[in-house]
C-alpha positions in Angstrom: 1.2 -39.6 2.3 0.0 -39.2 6.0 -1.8 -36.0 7.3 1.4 -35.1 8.7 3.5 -35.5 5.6 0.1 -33.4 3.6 0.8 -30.6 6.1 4.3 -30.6 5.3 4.0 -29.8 1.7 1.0 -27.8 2.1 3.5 -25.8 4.5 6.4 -25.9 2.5 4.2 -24.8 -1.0 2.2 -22.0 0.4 5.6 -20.3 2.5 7.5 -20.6 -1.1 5.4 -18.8 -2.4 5.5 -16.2 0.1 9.3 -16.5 0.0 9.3 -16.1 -3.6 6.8 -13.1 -3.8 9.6 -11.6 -0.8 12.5 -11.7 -3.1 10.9 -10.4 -5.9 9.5 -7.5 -4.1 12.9 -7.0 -2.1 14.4 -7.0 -5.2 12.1 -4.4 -6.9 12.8 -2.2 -3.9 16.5 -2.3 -4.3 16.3 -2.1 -8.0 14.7 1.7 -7.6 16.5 2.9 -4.6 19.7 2.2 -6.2 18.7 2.8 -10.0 14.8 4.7 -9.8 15.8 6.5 -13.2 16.3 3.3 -15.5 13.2 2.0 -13.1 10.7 4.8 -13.9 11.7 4.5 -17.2 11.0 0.8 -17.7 7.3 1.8 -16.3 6.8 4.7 -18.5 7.1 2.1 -21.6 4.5 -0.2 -19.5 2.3 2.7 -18.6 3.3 6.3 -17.0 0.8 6.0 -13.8 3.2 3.2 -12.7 6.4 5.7 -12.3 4.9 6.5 -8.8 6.0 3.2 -7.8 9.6 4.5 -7.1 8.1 6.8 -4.2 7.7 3.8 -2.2 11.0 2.1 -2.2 11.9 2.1 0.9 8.4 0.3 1.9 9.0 -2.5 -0.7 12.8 -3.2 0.9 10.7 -3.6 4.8 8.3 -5.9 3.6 10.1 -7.8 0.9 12.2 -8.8 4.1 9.4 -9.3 5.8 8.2 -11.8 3.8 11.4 -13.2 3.1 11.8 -14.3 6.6 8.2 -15.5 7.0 8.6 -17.9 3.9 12.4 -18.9 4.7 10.9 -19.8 8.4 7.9 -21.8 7.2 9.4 -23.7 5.1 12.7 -25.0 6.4 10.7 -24.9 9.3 8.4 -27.2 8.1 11.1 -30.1 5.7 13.2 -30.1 8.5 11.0 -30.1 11.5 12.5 -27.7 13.2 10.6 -26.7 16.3 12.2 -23.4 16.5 11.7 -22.4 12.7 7.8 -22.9 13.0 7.6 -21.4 16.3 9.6 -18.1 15.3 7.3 -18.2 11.8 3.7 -19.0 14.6 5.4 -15.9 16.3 5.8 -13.3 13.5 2.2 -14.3 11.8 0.5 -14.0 15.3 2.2 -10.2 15.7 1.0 -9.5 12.1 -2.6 -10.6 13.0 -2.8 -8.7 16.4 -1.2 -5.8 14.9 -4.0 -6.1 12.0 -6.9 -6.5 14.8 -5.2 -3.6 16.8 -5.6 -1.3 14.3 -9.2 -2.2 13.4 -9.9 -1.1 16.8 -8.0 1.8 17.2 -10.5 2.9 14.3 -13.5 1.7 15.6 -13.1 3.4 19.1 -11.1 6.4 17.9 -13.7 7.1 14.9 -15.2 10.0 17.2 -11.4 11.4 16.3 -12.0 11.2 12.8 -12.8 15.3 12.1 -9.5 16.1 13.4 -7.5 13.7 11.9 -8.8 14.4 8.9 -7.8 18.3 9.4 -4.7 17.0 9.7 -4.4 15.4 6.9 -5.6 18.3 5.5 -3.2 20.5 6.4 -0.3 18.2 5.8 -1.8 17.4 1.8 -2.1 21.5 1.5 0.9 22.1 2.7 2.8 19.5 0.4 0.4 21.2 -3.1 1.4 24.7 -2.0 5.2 23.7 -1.7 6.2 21.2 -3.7 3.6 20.5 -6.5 5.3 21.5 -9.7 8.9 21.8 -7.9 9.5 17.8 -6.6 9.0 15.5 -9.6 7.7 12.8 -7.0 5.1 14.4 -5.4 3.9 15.9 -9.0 3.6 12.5 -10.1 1.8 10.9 -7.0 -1.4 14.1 -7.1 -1.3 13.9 -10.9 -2.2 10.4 -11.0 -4.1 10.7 -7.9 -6.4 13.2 -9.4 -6.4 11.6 -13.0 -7.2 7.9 -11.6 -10.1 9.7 -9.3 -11.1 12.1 -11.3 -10.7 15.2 -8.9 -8.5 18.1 -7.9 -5.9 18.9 -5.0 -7.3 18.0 -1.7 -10.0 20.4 -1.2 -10.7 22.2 -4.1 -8.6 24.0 -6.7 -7.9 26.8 -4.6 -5.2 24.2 -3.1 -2.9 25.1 -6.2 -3.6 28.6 -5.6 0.3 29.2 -4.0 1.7 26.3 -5.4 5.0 26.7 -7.6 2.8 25.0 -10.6 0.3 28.1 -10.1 3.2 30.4 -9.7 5.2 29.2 -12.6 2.4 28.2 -15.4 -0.2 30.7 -14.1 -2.6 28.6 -14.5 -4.0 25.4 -12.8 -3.6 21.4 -13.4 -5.7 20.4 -15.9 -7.6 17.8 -14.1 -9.3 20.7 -11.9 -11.0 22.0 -15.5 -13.6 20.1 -17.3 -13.1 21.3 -20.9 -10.3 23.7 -21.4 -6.5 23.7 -21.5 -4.8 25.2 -20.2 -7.0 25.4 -17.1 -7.4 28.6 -16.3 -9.4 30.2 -12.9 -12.7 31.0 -14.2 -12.9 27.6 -16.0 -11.6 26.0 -12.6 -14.6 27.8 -10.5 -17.5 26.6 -13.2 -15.8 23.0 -13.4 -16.1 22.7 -9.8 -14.3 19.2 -9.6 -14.6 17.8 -6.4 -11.5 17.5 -4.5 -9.6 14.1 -3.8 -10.8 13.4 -0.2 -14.7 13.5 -0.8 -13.4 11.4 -4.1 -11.2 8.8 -1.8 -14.2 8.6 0.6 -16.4 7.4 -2.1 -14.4 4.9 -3.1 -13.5 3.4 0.1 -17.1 3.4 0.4 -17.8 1.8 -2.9 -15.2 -0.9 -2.3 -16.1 -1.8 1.3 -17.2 -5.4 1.1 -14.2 -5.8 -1.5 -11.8 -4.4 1.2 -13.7 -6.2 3.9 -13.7 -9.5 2.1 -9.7 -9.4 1.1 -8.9 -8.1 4.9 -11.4 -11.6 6.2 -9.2 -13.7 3.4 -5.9 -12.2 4.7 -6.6 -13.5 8.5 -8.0 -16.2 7.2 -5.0 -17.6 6.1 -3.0 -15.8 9.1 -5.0 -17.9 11.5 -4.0 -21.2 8.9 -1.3 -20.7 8.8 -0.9 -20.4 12.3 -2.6 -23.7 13.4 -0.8 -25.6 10.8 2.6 -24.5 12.2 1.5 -25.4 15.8 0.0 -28.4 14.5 3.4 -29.9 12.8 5.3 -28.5 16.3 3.4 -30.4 18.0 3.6 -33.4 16.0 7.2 -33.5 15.6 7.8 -35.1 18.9 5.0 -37.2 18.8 6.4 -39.2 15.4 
């Protein structure tokens, strides 16, 4: 086997793959827009934290296709050496990479913004506690594994709850914003003093930053691989 006929499978292999992964995610996507209730309860037997899954549906259906059409490109593209296939597959990767870099700099020139995005963000997670925690099963599930996974409470503080329809209807507070006692009332609440989940996210992005940096530097890695390889078999189909 030449180095052309090596690139070929190497092409072929790694896209079916992707392919593969594609359907199974497009399928999983499908599977809980259509029918989230047998879904979520297939999870729940697995393990309850994973019923939040269903929240993100719609996201699993975009990139499932996503990857669909990346892996159906690369690999056709690459047994039947068709110029067009690779250079449609060169095209998507090389928008995925520039939209990757784009956004590392957007964050890296914009960080002086970062205060008042963060307020924002703010505002929009308060808003979401004090309407719909305890009245939309979703966004229940999502802050009560949030908080349990990161050990803290609402956004802030537990004064987040404070008009919430959990507060309103139990009269008392999630139990993840108390240390000991349940259920959680006010005063045990204010002597917990459980940080809230931003100041918890923050320390775990900053406690997983070479992890993070390392997958992000594997990801383009193999973006930029699998870029030259495609350009390297479109240019060699001509030349055989």
């Amino acid at each position: 086997m030449g180095c052309f006929g090596f690139l070929k499978m190497m092409m072929f292999v790694f896209n079916g793959v992707i392919f593969l992964a594609g359907a199974g995610v497009l399928g999983v996507g499908i599977w809980v827009k259509v029918d989230g209730a047998s879904f979520t309860k297939l999870l729940d037997t697995v393990s309850p934290d994973l019923s939040q899954v269903v929240n993100v549906g719609y996201l699993c259906i975009a990139v499932g296709l996503v990857l669909l059409v990346m892996g159906f490109l690369g690999c056709c593209g690459a047994m039947k050496e068709s110029k067009c296939m690779l250079l449609l597959f060169f095209i998507i990767v090389l928008l995925i990479l520039v939209a990757q870099v784009a956004g590392a700099v957007v964050v890296l020139v914009f960080s002086s913004l970062a205060d008042v995005i963060v307020a924002q963000v703010g505002n929009v997670a308060k808003d979401s506690l004090e309407k719909d925690f305890g009245k939309q099963a979703d966004i229940t599930t999502v802050w009560n594994t949030t908080m349990k996974e990161l050990e803290c409470c609402g956004f802030n503080n537990y004064t987040d709850f404070d008009n919430s329809p959990f507060k309103n209807y139990t009269k008392h507070y999630p139990s993840q914003c108390c240390k000991k006692t349940e259920p959680c009332t006010e005063a045990e609440a204010k002597t917990s003093q459980i940080a809230g989940c931003y100041n918890a996210i923050l320390n775990f992005l900053k406690d997983n930053s070479k992890i993070l940096g390392a997958v992000a530097l594997g990801i383009g890695g193999l973006e930029i691989a699998a870029m030259v390889v495609s350009m390297v078999l479109y240019c060699q189909i001509d030349s055989k």
